[in-house]
DSSP file (Angstrom, degrees, kcal/mol; ACC not computed):
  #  RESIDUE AA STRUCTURE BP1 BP2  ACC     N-H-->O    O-->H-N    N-H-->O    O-->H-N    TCO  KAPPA ALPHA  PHI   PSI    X-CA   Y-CA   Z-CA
    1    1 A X              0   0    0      0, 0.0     2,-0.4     0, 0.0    60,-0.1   0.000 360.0 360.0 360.0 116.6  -92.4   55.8  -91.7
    2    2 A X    >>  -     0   0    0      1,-0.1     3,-1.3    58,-0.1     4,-1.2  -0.633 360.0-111.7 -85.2 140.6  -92.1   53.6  -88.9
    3    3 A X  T 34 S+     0   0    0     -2,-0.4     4,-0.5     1,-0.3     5,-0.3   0.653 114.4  53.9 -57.0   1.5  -89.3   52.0  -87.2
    4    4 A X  T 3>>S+     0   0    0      2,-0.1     4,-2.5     3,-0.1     5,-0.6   0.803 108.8  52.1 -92.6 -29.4  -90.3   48.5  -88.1
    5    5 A X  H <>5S+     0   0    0     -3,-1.3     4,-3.4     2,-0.2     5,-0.5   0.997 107.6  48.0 -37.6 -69.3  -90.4   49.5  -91.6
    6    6 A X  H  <5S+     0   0    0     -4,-1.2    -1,-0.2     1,-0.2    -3,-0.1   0.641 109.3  53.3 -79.6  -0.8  -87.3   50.9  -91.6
    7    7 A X  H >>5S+     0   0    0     -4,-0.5     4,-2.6    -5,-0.3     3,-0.8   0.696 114.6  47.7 -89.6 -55.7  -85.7   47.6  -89.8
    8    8 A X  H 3X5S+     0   0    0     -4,-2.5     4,-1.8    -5,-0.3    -2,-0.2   0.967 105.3  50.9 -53.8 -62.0  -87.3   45.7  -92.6
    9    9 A X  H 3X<S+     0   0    0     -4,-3.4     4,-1.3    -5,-0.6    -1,-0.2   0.786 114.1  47.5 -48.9 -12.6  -86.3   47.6  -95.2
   10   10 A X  H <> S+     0   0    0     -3,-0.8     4,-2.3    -5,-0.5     5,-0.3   0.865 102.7  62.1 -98.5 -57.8  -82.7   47.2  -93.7
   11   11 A X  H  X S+     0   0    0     -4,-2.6     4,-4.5     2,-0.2    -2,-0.2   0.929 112.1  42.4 -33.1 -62.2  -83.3   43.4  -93.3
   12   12 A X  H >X S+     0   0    0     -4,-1.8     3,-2.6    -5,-0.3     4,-0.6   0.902 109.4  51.4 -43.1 -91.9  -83.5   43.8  -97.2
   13   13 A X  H 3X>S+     0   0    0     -4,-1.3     4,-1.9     1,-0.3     5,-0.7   0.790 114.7  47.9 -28.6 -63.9  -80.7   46.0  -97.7
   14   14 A X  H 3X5S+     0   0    0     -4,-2.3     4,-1.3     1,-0.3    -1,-0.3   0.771 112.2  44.1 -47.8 -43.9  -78.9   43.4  -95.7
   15   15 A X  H <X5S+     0   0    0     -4,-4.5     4,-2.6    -3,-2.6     3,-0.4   0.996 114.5  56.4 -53.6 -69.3  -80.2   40.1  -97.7
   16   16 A X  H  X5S+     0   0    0     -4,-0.6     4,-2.6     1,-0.2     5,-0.3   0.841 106.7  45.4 -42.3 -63.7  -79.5   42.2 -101.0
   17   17 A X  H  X5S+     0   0    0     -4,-1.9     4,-3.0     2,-0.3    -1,-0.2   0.896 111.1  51.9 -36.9 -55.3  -75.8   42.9 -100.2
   18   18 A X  H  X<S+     0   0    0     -4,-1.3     4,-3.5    -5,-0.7    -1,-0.2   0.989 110.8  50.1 -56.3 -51.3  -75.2   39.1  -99.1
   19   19 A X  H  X>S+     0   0    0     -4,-2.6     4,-1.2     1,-0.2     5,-0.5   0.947 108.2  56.3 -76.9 -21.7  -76.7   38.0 -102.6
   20   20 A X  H >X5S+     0   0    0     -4,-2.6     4,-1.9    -5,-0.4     3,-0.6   0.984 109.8  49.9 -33.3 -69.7  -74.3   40.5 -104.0
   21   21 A X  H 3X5S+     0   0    0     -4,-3.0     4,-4.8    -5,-0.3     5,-0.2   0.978 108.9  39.0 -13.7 -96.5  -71.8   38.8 -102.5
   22   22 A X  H 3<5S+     0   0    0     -4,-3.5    -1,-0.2     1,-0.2    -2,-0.2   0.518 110.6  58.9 -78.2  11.2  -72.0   35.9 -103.1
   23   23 A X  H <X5S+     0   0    0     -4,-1.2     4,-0.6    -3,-0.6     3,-0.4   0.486 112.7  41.6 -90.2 -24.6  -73.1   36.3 -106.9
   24   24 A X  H ><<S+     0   0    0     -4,-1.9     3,-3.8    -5,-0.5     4,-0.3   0.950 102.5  72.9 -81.9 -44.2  -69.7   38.4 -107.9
   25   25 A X  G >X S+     0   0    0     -4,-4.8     4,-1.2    -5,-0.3     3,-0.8   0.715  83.0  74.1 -36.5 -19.5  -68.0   35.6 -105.5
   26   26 A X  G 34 S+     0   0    0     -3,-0.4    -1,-0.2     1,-0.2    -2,-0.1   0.869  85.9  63.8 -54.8 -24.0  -68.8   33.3 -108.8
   27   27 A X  G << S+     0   0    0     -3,-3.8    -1,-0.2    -4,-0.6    -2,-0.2   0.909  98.5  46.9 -68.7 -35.5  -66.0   34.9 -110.5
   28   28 A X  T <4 S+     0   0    0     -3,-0.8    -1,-0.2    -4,-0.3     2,-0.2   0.592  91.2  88.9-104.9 -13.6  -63.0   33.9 -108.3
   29   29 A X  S  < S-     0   0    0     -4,-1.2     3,-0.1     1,-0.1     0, 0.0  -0.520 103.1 -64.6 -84.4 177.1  -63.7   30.4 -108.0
   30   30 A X        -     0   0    0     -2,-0.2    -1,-0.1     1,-0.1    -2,-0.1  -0.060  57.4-121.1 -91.4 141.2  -62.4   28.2 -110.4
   31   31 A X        +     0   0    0     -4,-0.2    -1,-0.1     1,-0.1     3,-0.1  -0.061  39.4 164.3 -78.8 147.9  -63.9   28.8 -113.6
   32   32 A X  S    S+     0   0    0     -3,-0.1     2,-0.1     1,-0.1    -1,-0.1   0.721  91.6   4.8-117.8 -40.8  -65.9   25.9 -115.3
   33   33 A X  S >> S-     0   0    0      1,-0.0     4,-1.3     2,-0.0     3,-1.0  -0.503  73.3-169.5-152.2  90.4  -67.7   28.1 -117.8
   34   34 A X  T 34 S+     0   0    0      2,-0.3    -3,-0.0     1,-0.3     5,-0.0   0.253  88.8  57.0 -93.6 -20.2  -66.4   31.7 -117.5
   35   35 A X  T 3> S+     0   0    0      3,-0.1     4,-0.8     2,-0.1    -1,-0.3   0.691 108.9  44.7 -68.3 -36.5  -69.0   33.0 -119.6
   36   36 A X  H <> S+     0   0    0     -3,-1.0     4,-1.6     1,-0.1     5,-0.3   0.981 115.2  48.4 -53.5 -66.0  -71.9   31.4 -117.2
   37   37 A X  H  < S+     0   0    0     -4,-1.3    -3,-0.2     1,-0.3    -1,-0.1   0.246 109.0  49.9 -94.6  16.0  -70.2   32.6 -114.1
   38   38 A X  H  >>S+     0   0    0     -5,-0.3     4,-9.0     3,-0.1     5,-0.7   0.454 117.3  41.3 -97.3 -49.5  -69.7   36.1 -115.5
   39   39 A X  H  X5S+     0   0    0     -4,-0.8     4,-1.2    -3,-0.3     5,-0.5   0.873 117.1  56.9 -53.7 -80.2  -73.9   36.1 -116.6
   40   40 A X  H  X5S+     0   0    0     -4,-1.6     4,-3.3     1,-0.3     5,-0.4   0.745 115.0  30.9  -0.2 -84.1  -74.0   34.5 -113.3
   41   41 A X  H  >5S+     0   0    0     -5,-0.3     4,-3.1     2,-0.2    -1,-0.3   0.923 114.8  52.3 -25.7 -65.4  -72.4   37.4 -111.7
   42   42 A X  H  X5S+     0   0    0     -4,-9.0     4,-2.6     1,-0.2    -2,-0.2   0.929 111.2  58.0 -70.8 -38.8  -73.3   40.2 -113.5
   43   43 A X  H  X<S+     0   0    0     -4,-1.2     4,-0.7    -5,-0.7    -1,-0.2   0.884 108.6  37.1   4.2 -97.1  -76.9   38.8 -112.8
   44   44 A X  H  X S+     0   0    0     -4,-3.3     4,-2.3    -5,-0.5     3,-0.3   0.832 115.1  58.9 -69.5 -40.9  -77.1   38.6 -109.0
   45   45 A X  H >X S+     0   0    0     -4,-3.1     4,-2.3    -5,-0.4     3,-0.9   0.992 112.1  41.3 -45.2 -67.6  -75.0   42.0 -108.7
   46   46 A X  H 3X S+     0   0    0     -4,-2.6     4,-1.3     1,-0.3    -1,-0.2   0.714 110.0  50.0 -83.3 -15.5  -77.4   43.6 -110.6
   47   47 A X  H 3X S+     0   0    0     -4,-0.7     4,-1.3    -3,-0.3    -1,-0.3   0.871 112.5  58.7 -83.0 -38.0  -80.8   42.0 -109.0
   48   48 A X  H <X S+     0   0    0     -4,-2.3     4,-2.2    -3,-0.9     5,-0.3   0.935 108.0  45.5 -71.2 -49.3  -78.9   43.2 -105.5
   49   49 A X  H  X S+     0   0    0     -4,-2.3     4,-0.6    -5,-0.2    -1,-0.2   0.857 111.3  45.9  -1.2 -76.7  -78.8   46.6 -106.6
   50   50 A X  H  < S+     0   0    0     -4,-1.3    -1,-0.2    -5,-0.3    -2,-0.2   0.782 112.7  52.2 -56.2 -41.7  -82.1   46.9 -107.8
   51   51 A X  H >X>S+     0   0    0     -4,-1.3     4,-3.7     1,-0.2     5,-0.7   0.860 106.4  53.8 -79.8 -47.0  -83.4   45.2 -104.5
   52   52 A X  H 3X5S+     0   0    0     -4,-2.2     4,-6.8     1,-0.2    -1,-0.2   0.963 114.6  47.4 -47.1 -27.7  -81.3   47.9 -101.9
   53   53 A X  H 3<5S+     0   0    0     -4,-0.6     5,-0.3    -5,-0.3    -1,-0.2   0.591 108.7  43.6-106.7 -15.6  -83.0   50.7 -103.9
   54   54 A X  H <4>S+     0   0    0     -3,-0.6     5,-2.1     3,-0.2     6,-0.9   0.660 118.2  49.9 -86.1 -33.4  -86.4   49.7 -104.0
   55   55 A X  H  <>S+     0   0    0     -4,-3.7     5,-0.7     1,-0.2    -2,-0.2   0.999 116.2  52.3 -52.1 -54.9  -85.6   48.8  -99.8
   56   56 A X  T  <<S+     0   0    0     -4,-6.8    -1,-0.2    -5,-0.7    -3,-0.2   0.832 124.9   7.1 -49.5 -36.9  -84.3   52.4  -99.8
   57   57 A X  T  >5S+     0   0    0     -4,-0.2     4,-0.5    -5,-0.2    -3,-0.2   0.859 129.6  21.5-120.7 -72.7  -86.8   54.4 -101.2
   58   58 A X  T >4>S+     0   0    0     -5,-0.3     3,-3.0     1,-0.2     5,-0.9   0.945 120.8  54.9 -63.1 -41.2  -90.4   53.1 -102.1
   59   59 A X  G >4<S+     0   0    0     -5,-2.1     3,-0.7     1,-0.3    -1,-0.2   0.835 111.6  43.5 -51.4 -43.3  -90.3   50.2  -99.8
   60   60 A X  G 34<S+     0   0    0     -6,-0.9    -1,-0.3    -5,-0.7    -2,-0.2   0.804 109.0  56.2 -71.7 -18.6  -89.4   52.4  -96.8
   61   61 A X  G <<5S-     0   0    0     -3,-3.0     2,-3.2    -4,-0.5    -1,-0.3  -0.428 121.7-106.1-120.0  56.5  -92.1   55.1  -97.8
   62   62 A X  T < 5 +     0   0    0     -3,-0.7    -3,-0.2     1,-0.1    46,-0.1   0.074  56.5 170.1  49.5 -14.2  -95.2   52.0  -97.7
   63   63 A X     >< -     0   0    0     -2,-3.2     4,-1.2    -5,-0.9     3,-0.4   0.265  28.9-148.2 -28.4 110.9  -95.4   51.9 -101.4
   64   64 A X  H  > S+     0   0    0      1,-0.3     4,-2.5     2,-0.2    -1,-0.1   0.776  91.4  59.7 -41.7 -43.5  -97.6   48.8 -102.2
   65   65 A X  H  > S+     0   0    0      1,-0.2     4,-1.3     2,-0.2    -1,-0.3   0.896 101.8  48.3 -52.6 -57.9  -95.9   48.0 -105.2
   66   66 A X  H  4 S+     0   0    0     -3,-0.4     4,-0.3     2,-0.2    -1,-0.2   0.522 101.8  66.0 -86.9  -5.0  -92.4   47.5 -103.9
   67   67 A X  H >< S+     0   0    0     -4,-1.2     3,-1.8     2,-0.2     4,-0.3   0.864 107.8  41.8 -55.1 -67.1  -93.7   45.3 -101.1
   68   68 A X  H 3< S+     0   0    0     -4,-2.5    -2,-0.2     1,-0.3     4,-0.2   0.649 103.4  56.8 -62.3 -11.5  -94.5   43.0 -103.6
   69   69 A X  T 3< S+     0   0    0     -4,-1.3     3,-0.5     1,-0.2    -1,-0.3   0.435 104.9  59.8 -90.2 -20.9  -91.8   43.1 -105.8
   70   70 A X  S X> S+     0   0    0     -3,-1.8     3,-1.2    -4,-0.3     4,-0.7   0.298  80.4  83.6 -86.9   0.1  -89.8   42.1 -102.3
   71   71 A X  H >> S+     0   0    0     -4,-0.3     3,-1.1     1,-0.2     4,-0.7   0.977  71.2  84.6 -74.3 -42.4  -92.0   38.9 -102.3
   72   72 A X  H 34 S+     0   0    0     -3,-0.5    -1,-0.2     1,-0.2    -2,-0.1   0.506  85.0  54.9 -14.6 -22.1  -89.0   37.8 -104.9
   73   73 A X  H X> S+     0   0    0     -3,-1.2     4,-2.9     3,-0.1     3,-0.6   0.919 109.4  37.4 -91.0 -47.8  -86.8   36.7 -101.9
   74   74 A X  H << S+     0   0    0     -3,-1.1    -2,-0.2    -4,-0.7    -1,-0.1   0.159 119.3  52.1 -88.7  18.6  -89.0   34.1  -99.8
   75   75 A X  T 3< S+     0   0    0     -4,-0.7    -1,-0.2     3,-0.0     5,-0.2   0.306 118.9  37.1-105.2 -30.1  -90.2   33.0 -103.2
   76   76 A X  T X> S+     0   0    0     -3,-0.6     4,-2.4    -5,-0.5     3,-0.6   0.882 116.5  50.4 -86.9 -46.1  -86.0   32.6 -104.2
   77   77 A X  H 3X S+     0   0    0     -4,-2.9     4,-2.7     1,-0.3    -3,-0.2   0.973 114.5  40.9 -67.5 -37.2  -84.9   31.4 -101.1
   78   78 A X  H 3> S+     0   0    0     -5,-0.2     4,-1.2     1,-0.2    -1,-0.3   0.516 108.0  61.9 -95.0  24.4  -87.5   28.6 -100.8
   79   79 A X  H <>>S+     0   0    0     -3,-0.6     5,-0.9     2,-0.2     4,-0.6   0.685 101.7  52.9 -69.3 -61.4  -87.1   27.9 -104.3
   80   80 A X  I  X>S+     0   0    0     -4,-2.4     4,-2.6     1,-0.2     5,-0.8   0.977 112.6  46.7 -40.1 -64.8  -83.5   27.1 -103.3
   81   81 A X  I  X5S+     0   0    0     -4,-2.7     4,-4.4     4,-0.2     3,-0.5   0.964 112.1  40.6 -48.0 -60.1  -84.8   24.8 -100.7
   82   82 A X  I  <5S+     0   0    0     -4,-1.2     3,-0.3     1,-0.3    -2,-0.1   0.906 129.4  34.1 -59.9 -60.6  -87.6   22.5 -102.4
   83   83 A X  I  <5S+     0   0    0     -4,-0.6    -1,-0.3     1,-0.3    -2,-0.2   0.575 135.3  18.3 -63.6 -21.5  -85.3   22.3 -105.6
   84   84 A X  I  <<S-     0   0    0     -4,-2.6    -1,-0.3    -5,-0.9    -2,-0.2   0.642  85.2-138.8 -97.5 -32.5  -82.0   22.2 -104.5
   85   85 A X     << +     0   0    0     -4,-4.4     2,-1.4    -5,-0.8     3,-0.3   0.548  44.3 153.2  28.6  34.2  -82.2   21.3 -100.8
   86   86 A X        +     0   0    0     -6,-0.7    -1,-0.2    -5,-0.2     3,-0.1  -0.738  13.2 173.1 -95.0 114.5  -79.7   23.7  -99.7
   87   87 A X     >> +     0   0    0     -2,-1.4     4,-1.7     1,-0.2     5,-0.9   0.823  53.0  82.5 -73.3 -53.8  -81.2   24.1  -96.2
   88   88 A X  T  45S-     0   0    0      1,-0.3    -1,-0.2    -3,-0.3     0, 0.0  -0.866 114.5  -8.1-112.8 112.4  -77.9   26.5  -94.9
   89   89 A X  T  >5S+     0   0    0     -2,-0.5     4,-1.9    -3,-0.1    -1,-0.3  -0.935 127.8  63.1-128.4  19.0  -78.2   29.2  -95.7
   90   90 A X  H >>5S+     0   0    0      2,-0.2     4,-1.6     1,-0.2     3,-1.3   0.954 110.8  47.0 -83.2 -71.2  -81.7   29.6  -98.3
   91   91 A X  H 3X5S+     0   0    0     -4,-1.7     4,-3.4     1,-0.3     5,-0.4   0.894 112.9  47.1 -95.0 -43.0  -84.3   28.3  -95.1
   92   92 A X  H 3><S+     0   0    0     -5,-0.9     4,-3.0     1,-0.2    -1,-0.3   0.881 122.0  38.1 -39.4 -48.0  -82.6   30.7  -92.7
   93   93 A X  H <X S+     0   0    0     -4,-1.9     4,-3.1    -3,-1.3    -2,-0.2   0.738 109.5  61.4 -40.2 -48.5  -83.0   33.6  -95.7
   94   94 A X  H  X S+     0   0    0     -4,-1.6     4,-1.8    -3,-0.3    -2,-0.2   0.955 107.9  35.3 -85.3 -75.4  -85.9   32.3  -96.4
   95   95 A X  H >X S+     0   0    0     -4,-3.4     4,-1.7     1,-0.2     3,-1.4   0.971 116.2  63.4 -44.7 -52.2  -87.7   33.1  -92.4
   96   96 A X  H 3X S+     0   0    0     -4,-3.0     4,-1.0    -5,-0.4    -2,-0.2   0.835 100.8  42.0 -41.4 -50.8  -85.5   36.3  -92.5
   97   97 A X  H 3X S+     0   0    0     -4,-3.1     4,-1.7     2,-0.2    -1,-0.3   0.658 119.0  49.2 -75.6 -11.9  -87.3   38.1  -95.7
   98   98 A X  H <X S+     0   0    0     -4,-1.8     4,-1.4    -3,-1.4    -2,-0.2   0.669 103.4  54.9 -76.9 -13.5  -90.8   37.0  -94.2
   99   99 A X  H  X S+     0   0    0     -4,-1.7     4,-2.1     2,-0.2    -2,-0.2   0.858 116.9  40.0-100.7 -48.1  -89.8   38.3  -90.9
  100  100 A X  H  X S+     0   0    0     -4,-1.0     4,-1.9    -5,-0.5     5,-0.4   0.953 111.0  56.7 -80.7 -39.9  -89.2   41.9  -93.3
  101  101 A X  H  X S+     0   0    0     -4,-1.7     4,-1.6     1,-0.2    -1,-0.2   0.958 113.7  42.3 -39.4 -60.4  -92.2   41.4  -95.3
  102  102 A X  H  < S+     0   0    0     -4,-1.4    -1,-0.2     2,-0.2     3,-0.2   0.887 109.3  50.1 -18.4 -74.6  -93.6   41.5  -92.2
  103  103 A X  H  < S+     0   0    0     -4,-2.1    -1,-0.2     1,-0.2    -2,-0.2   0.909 118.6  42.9 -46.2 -66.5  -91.9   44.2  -90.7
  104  104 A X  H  < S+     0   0    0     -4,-1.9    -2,-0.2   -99,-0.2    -1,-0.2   0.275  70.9 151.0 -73.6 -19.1  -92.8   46.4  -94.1
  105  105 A X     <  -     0   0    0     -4,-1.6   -43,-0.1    -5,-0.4    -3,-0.1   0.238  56.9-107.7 -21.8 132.7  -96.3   45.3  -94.4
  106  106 A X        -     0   0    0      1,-0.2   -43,-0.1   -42,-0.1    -1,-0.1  -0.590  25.5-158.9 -82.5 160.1  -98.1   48.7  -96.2
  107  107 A X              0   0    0      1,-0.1    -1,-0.2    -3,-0.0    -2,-0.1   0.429 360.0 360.0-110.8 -15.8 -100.3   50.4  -93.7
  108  108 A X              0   0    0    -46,-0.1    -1,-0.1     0, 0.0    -2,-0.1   0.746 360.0 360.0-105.8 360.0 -102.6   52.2  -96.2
């Protein structure tokens, strides 16, 4: 395992934890449909989760599989863009997880 690996795979960690964030953050603003913005929640929590633990373990150790399964972020974030246009903060997101794709590329 090399250290650009393991700075991608931290790029991840680090994206996963922000969408953590800001997915549980649905819960304390003020609720419009309190059963959405729990699914909402419970949702993004649980997709940030999923994503640190694949960063942690196969991703870090070259697994092919979990490279691709990380393609989910620059596929979400510029999703955000074209359909949404939220520029700030999805295009920034969006270079950041290519820049770990990158980083993580499998060597074998």
């Amino acid at each position: 395992m090399g250290r650009q690996v393991t700075i991608g795979a931290g790029i991840f960690v680090a994206i996963s934890v922000l969408a953590g964030v800001f997915a549980f953050s649905t819960v304390f603003v003020e609720p419009v449909d309190r059963d959405n913005d729990t699914l909402i929640a419970s949702f993004g929590l649980g997709m940030a989760v999923l994503s640190v633990l694949v960063a942690l373990v196969p991703l870090r150790r070259g697994e092919r599989w979990a490279w691709y399964a990380m393609l989910v972020w620059p596929l979400f974030f510029a999703s955000h863009v074209a359909f949404l246009g939220t520029w700030v903060p999805d295009a920034p997101l969006f270079v950041l997880s290519l820049a770990a794709l990158a980083l993580t590329w499998p060597r074998r």
